[in-house]
N, C-alpha and C positions, 0 to 999 in steps of 0.2 A: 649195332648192338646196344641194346638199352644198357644208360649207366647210373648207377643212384649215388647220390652223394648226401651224407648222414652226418649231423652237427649236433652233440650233447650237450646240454648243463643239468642244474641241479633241477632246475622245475620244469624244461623245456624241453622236444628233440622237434630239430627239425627237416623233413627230408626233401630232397628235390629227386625227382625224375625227368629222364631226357636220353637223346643222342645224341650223338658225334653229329654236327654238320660236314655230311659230303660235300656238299657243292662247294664248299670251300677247300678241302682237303683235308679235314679234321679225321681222325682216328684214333683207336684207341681205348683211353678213358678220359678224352676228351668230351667235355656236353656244352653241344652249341646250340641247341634246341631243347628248351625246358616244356613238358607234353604236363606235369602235374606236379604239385608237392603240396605235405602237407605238416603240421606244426602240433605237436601233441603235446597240452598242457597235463600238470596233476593235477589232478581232480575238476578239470573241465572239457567241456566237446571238443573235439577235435578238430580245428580248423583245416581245410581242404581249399584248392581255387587253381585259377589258369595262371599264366606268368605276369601278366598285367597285374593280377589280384596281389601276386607277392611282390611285383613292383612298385604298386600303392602302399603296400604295408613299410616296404625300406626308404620310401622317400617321406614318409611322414615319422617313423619312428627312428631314425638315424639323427636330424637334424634337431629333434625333437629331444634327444639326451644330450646331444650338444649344447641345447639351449639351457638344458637345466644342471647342466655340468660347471657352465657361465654364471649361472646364475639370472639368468633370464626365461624364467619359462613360462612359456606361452602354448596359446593353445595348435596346435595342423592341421590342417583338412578339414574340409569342410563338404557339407553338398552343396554338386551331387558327388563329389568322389566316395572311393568304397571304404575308404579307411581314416578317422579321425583320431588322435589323440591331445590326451590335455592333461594339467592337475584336476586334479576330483574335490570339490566343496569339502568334503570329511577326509581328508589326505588320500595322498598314493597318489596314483594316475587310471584316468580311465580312456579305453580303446573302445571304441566303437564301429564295429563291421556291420558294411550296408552290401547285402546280398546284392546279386544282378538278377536274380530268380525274382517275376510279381506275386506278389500277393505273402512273401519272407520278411519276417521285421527285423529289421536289426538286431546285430546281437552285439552287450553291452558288456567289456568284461571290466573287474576294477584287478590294477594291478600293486603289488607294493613296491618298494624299490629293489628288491633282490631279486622279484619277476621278471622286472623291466632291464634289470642289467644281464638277466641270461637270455634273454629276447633279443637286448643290443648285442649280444657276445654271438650269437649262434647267426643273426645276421652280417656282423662282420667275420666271421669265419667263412660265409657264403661270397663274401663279396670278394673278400685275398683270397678265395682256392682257386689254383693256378687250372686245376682241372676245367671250370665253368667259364670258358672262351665263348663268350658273347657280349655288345655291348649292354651295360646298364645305364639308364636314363635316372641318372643320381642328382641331387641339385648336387652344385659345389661349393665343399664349405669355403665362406667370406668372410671375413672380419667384421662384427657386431658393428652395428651405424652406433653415433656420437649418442644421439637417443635413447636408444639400447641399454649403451654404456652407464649412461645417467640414473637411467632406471632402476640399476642395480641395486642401489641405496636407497630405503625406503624413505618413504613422504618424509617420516617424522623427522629424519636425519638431513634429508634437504632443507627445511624450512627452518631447522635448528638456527643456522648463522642469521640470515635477515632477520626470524622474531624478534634473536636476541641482541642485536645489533639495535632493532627498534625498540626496543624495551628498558638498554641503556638511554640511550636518546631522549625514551617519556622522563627516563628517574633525574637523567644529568636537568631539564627541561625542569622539572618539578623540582629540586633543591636549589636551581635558579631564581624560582621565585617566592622560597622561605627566606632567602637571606635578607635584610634592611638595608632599604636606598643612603645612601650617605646623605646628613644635612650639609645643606650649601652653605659655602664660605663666606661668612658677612664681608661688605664692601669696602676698599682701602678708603679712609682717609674719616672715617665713620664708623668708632668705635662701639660696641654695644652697649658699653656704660652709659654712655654721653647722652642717652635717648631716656627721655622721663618715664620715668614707671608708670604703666596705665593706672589711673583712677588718684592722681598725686595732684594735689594743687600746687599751680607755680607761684614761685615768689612774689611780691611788687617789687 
C-alpha cells in the first residue's frame, strides 16, 4: 500500500512517497522503498526527483549547516553531482540543482538563513522518522580537522600576535639605537690634566 510521509515549516513542505518493503517483511506504514517526493517552496518551482536525487540533496545540505553552525562554511558538491551548495557572494546561501534530463539547465535557488534552516528541519525530520526503514547513505559527522579549527578565526586575528610581536621588536630595535654610546674610561696611572693642552707652548 502506498504510504506518504509529509514534513512542515514555515517556507517549506516536504513529501516523500513509497512502500512497505515486502521482501523484507515490512508492513504497515512502514516505507522501505521511496518511488517519488517532492519539496514545495513559497513562491518558487517545485522541486520533484528519484531517491538518489533526495539523497544528493541530504548529503550536501546536512553537513553543509553543520559547517556553518561551526563556523566554517564552505562550499558541497560539486560536478557532476546533482546538488551543490555554498555561501553566496551578496550573503545567504545558494543551492544549485543540476537536472539528470539533457538539454535542462540548472536551476539556481538563493536561500536566506530561515529557508535554509526549514530545509535542514524538514530533512532531519525525514531522516529520525521511525516510519522510513531504509538505509541512507549519510556521510558521518566527524570532528572538524586541526585546519578547520584554525580557520575559524579570521586572517586579521591570526596574524595579529606575530605583526605585533614584530613591531615591538622594530620599536625596542629602534630606541636602541637613539640612546648614546658611553665615553670610555681614561687609562689608570694617566691623569687627563697631566696632558698639555693642544696648541700650548711648553716650558724651557
Amino acid at each position: 500500500m502506498k504510504q506518504i510521509l509529509q514534513f512542515d515549516q514555515l517556507s517549506c513542505r516536504l513529501k516523500v512517497e513509497g512502500l512497505p518493503d515486502v521482501s523484507v517483511g515490512q508492513s504497515g506504514a512502514a516505507l522501505g522503498i521511496i518511488t517519488g517526493w517532492s519539496l514545495q517552496w513559497a513562491g518558487r518551482p517545485e522541486l520533484e526527483g528519484r531517491k538518489e536525487h533526495l539523497l544528493a540533496l541530504m548529503q550536501v545540505v546536512l553537513p553543509y549547516a553543520r559547517y556553518l553552525i561551526s563556523g566554517v562554511p564552505r562550499r558541497f558538491g560539486a560536478e557532476p553531482q546533482p546538488v551543490e551548495i555554498g555561501p553566496a557572494p551578496e550573503g545567504g546561501h545558494s543551492l544549485l540543482l543540476r537536472s539528470s534530463q539533457p538539454d535542462t539547465p540548472p536551476l539556481q535557488l538563493a536561500l536566506d538563513d530561515a529557508e535554509l534552516a526549514d530545509l535542514v528541519r524538514v530533512l532531519d525530520q525525514l531522516r529520525l522518522d521511525s516510519r522510513l526503514q531504509l538505509p541512507l547513505e549519510l556521510p558521518a559527522p566527524v570532528p572538524l580537522r586541526a585546519r578547520e579549527l584554525l580557520e575559524r578565526r579570521p586572517l586579521a586575528q591570526r596574524l595579529a600576535a606575530p605583526l605585533g610581536g614584530l613591531l615591538a621588536l622594530a620599536l625596542a630595535s629602534g630606541l636602541g639605537l637613539l640612546i648614546p654610546e658611553p665615553k670610555p674610561a681614561a687609562a689608570p696611572g694617566r691623569p687627563e690634566s697631566s696632558q698639555p693642552a693642544r696648541g700650548a707652548t711648553p716650558s724651557p
